[in-house]
Steps between C-alpha positions, in 0.01 A plus 500: 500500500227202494579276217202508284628363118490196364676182706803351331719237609879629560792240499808520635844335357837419644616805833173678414367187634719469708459843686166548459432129650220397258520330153152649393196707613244665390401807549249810431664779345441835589356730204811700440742216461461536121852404424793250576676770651155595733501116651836498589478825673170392663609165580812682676292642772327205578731386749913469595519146313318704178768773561790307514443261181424822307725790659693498164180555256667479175704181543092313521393395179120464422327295311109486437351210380865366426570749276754726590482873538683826639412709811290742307295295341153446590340189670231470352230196529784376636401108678828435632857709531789349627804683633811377457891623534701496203632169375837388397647212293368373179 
């Protein structure tokens, strides 16, 4: 499917990073990637570097406009989501 929503600008934290190979890009969203859940699925398929940062969906946590929020959850007017794995420490 064409991406035809609205263009956002996705960052990427720590092996995300890593495995995806980019710190930040931005990118048109298609019109039924409503939710968190939706991008990461979408962003899965967009090649084996996407696949392997997110082949374990709910460890990736989300957050829009550096707020966070759960899979389920829609995006929004969303102007930047970062993905991130889960921290540690305190």
């Amino acid at each position: 499917m064409e991406a035809q929503g609205p263009t956002v600008r996705v960052v990427y934290f720590a092996w995300v990073r890593e495995r995806i190979g980019l710190s930040d890009e931005y990118l048109k969203l298609p019109d039924n990637v409503r939710t968190a859940g939706d991008m990461i699925a979408w962003l899965s398929g967009r090649g084996d570097n996407y696949a392997y940062a997110l082949e374990s969906p709910s460890t990736i946590r989300v957050a829009v406009d550096q707020l966070h929020i759960e899979h389920g959850e829609p995006l929004g007017t969303a102007r930047e989501i970062a993905l991130f794995p889960p921290m540690t420490g305190g």
